[in-house]
N, C-alpha and C positions, 0 to 999 in steps of 0.2 A: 546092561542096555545103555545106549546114550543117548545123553539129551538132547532135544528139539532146539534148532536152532533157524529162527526166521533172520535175516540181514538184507534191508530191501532201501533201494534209494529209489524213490516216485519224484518224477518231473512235472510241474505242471505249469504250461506256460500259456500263455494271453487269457487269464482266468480273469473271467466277465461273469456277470450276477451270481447265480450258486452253480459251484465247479465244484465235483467230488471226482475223489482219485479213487483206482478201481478197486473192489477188495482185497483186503489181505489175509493170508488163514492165519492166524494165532491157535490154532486149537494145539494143545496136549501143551501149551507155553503157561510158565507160572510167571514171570517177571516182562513186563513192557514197557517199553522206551520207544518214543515219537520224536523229533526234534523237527521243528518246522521254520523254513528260513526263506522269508517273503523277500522278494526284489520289489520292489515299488518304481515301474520306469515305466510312465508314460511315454506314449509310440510319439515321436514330431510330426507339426502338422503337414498334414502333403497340399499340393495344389496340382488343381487341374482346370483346362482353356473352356470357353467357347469361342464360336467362332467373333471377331472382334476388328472392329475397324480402327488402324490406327490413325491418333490425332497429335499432331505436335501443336505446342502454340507459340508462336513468336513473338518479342516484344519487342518494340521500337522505339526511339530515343526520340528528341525535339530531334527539327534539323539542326539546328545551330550545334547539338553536343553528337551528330552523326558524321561521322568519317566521309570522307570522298572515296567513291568506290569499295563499301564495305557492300559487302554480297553473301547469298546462302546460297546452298542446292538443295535442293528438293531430288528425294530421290521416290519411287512410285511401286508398288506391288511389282508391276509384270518387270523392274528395274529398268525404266527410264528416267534419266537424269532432265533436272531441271534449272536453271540459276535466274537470278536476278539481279543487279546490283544497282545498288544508292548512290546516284550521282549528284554530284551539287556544283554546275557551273559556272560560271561567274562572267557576266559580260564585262569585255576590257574597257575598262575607262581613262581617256589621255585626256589632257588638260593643255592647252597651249595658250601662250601668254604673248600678247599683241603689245607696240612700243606704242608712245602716242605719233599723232605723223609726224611731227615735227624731227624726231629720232627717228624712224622708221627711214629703210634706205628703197627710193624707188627699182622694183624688182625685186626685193625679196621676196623669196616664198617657202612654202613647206609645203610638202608630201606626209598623206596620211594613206594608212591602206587598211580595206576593210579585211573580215575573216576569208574571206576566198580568194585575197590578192590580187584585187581590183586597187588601183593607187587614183588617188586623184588628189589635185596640188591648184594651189589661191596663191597670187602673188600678191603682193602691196603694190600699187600705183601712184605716184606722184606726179601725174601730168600736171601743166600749164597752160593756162590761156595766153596765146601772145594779144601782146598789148600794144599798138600802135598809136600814134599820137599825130594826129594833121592839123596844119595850122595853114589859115585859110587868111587873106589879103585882104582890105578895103573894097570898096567896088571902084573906086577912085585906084586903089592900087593893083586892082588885078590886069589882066589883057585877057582879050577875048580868045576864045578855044584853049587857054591853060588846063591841063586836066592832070589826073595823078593816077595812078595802078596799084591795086591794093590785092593780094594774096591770101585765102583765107587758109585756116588750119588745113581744111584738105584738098589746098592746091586749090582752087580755082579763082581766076582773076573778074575782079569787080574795078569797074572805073568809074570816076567823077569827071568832065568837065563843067567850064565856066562861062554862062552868056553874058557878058557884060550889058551889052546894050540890049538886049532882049529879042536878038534879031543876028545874033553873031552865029557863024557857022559853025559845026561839029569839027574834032578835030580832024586830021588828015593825016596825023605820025600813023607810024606802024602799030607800037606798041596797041594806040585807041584802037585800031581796023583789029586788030588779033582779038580783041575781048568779043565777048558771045554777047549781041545784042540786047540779051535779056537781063545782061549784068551790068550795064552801064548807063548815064543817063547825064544830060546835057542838063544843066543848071539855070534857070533865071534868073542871075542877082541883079536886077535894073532896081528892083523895088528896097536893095540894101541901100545901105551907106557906111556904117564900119562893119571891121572883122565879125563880133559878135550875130551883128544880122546876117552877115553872107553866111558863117557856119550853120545858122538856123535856118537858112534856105535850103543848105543843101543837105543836111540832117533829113528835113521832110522829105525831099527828093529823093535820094536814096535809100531812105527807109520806104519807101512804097515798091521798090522792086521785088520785081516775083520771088519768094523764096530767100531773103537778106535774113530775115528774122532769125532762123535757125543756123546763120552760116556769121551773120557778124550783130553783134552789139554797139550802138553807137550812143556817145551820151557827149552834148555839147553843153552842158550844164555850168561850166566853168564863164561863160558867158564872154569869152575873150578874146575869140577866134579860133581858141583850139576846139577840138573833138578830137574823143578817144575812138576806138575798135578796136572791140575784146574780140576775140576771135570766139566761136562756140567751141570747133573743134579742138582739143588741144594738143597741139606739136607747131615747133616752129615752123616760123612763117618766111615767104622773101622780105624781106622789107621794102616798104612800100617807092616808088616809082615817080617822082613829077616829071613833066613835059610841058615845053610848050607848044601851042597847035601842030607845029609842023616837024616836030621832034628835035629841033634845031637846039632849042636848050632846058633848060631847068622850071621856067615857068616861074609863074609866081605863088606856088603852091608848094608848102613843105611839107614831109612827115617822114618821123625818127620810130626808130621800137622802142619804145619805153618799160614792154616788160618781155623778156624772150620766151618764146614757147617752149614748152617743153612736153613730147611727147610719152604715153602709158607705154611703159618701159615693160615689155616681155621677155623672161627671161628664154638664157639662152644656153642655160647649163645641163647637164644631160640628162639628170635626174628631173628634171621639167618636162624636156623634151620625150623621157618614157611615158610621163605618167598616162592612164588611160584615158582620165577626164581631168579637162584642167579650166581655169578661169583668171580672169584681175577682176580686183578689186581696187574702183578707185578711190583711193581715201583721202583724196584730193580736198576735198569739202568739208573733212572730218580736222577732227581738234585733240582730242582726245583720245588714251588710250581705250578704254572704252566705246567710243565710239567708233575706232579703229575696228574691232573686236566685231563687233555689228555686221560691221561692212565686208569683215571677212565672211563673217557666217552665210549673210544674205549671198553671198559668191559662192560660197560650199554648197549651198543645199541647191542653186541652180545647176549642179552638177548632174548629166545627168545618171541616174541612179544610186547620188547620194545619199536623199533620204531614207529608201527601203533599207539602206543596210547601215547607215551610221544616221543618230539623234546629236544634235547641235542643242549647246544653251552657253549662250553668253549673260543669263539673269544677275549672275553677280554684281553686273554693270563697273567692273575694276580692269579692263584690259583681261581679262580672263575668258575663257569659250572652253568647253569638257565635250568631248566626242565619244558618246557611247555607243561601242558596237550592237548591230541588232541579232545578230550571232554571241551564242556564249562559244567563244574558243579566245587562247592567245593570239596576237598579232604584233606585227612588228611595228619600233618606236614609231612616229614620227620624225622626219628628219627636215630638219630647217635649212635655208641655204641664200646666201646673195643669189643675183639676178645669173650670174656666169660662174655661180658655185666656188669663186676664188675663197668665200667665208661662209662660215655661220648665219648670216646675218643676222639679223635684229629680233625676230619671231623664235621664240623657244618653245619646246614638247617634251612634254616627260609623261610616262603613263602612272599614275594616281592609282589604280588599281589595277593588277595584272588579271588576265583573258584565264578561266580555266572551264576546258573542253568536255561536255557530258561524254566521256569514250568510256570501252570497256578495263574494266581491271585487268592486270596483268599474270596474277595467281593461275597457278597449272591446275586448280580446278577448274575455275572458269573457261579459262581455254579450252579444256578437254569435252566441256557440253557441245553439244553439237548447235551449231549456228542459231536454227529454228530456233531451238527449245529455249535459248536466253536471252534475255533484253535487260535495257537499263530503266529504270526509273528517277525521271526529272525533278527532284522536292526540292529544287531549288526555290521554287517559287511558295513553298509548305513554312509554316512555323511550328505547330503543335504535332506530338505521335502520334495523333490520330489522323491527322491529315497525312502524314507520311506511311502509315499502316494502308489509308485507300490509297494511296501513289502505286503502291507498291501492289496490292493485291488488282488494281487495274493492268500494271503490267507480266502479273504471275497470269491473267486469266487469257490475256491477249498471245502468249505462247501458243503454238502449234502442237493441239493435243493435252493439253494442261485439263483442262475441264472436265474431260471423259475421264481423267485418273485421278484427281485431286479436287476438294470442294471448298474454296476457302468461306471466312466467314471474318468482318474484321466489324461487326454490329455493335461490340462494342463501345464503339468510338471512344478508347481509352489510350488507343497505339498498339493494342494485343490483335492477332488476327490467329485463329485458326485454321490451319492446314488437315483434312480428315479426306482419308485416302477413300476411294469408292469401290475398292478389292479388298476380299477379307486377308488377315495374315499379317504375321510383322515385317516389317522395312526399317532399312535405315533410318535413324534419325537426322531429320534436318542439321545441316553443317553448317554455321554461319564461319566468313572468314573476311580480314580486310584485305586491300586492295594486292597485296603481296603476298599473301596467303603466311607473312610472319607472327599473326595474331590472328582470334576471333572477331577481332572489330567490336563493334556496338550492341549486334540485334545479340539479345537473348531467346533461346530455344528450350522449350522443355517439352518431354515427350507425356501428352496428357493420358492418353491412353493409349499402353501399347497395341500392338495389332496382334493379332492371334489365331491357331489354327484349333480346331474341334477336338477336345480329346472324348467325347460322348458317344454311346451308339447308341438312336433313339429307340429302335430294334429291340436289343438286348438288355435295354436299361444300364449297361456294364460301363463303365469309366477309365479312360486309359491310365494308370498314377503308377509309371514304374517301380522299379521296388521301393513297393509305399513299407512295407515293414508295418503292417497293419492286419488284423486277425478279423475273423468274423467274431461279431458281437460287442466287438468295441465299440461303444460309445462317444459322442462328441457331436457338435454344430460347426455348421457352415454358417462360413463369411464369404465378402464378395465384392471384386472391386468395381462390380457391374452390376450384373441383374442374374439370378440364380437361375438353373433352369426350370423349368413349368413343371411342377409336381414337388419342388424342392422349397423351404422359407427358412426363414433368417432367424435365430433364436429357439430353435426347435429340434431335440435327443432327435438324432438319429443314430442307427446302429449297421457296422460295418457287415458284408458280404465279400470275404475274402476268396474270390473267383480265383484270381491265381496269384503267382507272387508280382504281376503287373497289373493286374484287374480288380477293380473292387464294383459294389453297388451298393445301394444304400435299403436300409426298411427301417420300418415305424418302431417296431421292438426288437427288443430281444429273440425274444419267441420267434418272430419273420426272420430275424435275423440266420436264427438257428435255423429254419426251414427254407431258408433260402429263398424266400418271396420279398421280392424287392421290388421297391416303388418305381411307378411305371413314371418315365419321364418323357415329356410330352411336346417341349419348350428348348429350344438351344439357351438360351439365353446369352448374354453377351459378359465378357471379360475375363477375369482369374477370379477361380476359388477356392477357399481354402478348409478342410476339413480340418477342425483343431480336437486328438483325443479328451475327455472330463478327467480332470483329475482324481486323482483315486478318494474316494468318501465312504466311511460307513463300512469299511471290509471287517472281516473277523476270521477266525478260524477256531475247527472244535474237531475231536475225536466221536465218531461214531462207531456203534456197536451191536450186529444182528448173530442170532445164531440158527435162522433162515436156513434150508437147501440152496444151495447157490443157484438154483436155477432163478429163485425167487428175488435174486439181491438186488435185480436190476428197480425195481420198487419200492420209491423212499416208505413206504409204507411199514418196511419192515425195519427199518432201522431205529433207534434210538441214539440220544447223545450219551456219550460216557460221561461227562461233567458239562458245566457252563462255557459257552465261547468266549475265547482270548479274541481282544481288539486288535488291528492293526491299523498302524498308522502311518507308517513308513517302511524301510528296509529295516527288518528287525527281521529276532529267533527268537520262537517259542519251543517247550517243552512239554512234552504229556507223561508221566510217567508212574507206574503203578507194579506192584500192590502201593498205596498208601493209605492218609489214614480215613482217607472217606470210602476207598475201593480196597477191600482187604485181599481179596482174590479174583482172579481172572477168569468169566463162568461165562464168557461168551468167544465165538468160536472166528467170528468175521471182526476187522475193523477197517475202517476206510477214515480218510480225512476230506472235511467239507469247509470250501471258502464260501463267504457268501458274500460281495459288495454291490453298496448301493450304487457307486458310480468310479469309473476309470477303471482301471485293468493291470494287472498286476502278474509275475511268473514267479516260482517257487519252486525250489529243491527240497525234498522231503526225505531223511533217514528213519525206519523203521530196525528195531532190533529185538527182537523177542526170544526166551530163552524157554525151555523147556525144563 
């Protein structure tokens, strides 16, 4: 007859708490051999969403360490693009430097132009007062109706005659009949007797005529006969005229020009004759470079509409004046020039600080936003990130549409501003780039919390976690980079529900576990979580031994151990083997092998060999 021969290989995989493999018959076998070889491989942890709003948070620099035209986009759930970029413009500042008059050549000037190309040009003026000099006769040496014609700056003729005897007639020349009655005036020197008293008669006399005051200056203070006339206006003058009564001759009445006039010389070069708004200045009365300067200014800003768009300061008081544009863009030098542009002349410009324009970047993101959706933001005028973080979220919010997709927050007044989308689901991460999209520029971007889509069914309790590679009955806790869902806590066995090889859910025990009653969730909660399996604790394994009707095997009640449980600790092999010297012979009919652990999960191949 031959011998009974059992050769049985038992699998058992994701063995959680106490796992027994099925019976085995041993009966009519005298010799047994077990060999038990535990895998110790915890499952990795899975993660699964709720739903989640995403938040980037940007960080911003001072201005001063911020780029010109460093920009992000913002991109939105439903995939609308956003941009904004950091501009830092710079109003141009020119500086032009004045001669004193003395240097200075009558007619020069210079053209300045503001940011829209409006030009407007100050010339230097060096007019003159003509200075005539009359020298006036005894009353003994005069004749009666001698009179003389004097011309002022703007052309109009003034005359003198001489009463000798206080009863002598007006004159009768031509030259006397042409003067306008109101300019001329018959003398009384009866009551003279030398030069000095006759010019102080007529001094009085002619300075009482209607309107003299503003047209001539008379000063006989030399006491000698002579008297000057300054003219007011200044340009040369005719020189003055004597007669006597009947025009026959010269009279006894002289006068010379002692100083020639010279007229506010307007220039006549082309770059004058463009500009849009123009002036003299005359620095006739001026001394100094400085003072020069002044007199330019007070000419410039009578321009009209020079002050709205360009700021004067000559404070330095050194021949120096700085014109800052009220526009932040470039503009072109100043250009200085003689009266008839033959020179340079005398007045020089050079710009001290060049014009830079708040425009957009030129990086193929930013272009590709659509008009609406991006704007610039002006921190020129900003020193701290934080003032440059509100700049900027004033002009993130002022977009067209911005606000229904996106929520900024820049509260902290640190330079950080959050961006947090107002549709659930993940998006782009904000792109920061500089003005040529060859770098990221300055802002810093980090995505605080991503955006996410539900892997939960509230329904079914059931959890999306693709092939999570995960059994029922596994054990482990959840973490969470959010808030867990409602029925779910943090630090607390929970034990898996392996629905399918994508599906899992969760229950309180084991026992739920195995019966497939899982906790009811109630609550989405927000972000990623993570179920981490327990590492393996407390396992053993042992032979057990019934000689039970099989029907009866399925209750541990009927079993016994054959010896004491082997530990496990890791991937190890154990042995059970018998007859030996505490088991002499084999008097039972079933055995089965039973793991038992206190925590984590573990698979095992088992060989059985028994002999008859």
């Amino acid at each position: 007859m031959l011998a009974r021969i059992v050769d049985k290989n038992v699998e058992m995989d994701g063995i959680t708490g106490t796992t027994n493999s099925d019976p085995i018959d041993v009966s009519g076998c005298s010799t047994l051999s077990v060999q038990t070889i535990a895998d110790v491989n915890t499952p990795s942890a899975v993660t699964f969403d709720s739903n989640t709003y995403e938040r980037n948070t940007l960080t911003f620099e001072t201005m001063a360490d911020t780029d010109h035209q460093d920009y992000f986009i913002v991109t939105s759930v439903s995939g609308l693009t956003f941009a904004v970029a950091l501009t830092k413009p710079v109003a141009e500042v020119q500086t032009l430097t004045f001669p004193d008059k003395a240097t200075a050549a009558n007619g020069d000037y210079i053209v300045v132009e503001d940011t829209v190309g409006t030009q407007y040009a100050v010339a230097l003026t060096k007019p003159v007062s003509e200075v005539q000099t009359i020298t006036f006769p005894t009353v003994a040496g005069s004749t009666g109706g001698d009179y003389i014609v004097i011309t002022d700056g703007s052309g109009l003729t003034w005359a003198i005659s001489l009463d000798k005897s206080g009863a002598d007639a007006e004159p009768t020349g031509a030259a006397w009949l042409a003067v306008d009655a109101a300019r001329k005036v018959h003398v009384n020197i009866s009551g003279g007797t030398d030069e000095a008293s006759v010019a102080a008669l007529v001094e009085t006399a002619f300075d009482a005529l209607a309107g003299v005051g503003a047209a001539i200056v008379t000063d006989d203070t030399a006491a000698n006969g002579t008297m000057t006339f300054t003219m007011q206006v200044k340009a040369p003058c005719a020189d003055p005229v004597p007669h006597d009564a009947g025009d026959i001759g010269a009279g006894s009445i002289s006068g010379v020009e002692t100083t020639a006039g010279v007229a506010a010389q307007t220039p006549t070069g082309a770059l004058w004759v463009a500009a849009d708004q123009k002036g003299l200045a005359d620095i006739s009365g001026d001394t100094t470079a400085a003072q020069v300067a002044a007199r330019a200014e007070t000419a410039l800003n009578a321009l009209t509409g020079f002050t709205a768009a360009i700021t004067t300061d000559d404070s330095a008081a050194n021949g120096t004046m700085t014109l800052t544009q009220g526009l932040k863009a470039p503009v072109v030098n100043p250009v200085p020039k003689s009266f008839d542009d033959g020179t340079a002349g005398t007045i020089t410009g050079v710009q001290s600080t060049g014009g830079v324009a708040s425009e957009a970047p030129a990086g193929a993101l930013y272009t590709a936003v659509s008009a609406s959706r991006k704007g610039l933001a002006d921190i020129s005028g900003d020193t701290t990130a934080a003032q440059v973080a509100a700049r900027v979220e004033t002009a993130l919010n002022a977009l067209t549409g911005f606000t229904a997709l996106v929520t900024t927050d820049d509260s902290a007044a640190n330079g950080t501003m959050t961006l947090t989308q107002t549709a659930i689901g993940p998006v782009a991460n904000v792109v920061p780039k500089n003005a040529d999209d060859s770098g990221a520029g300055g802002i810093s971007v980090a995505e605080t919390i991503p955006g996410r889509t539900t892997e939960l069914d509230l329904t079914s309790e059931e959890v999306s976690v693709p092939s999570h590679g995960l059994f029922t009955g596994l054990k482990g806790q959840l973490t969470t980079s959010g808030t867990l869902p409602t029925g779910l806590s943090l630090a607390t066995d929970y034990f898996i529900i392996a629905v399918d090889a994508n599906t899992v859910s969760f229950a309180t025990s084991l026992a739920n576990a195995l019966a497939g009653t899982a906790i009811d969730l109630t609550g989405e909660g927000t972000g990623q979580h993570t179920f981490t399996a327990t590492s393996l604790a407390g396992a053993t394994v042992k032979l057990q031994k019934s000689n039970a009707p099989y029907s009866e095997l399925s209750s541990d009640a009927v079993w016994t151990d054959v010896q004491a449980a082997e530990n496990v600790t890791a991937d190890e092999t154990n042995w059970f083997e018998y007859p030996n010297a505490t088991i002499t012979a084999l008097t039972f009919k079933w055995v089965r092998i039973s793991y038992t652990l206190t925590a984590g999960s573990m698979s095992t191949n088992n060989h059985v060999l028994a002999k008859g």
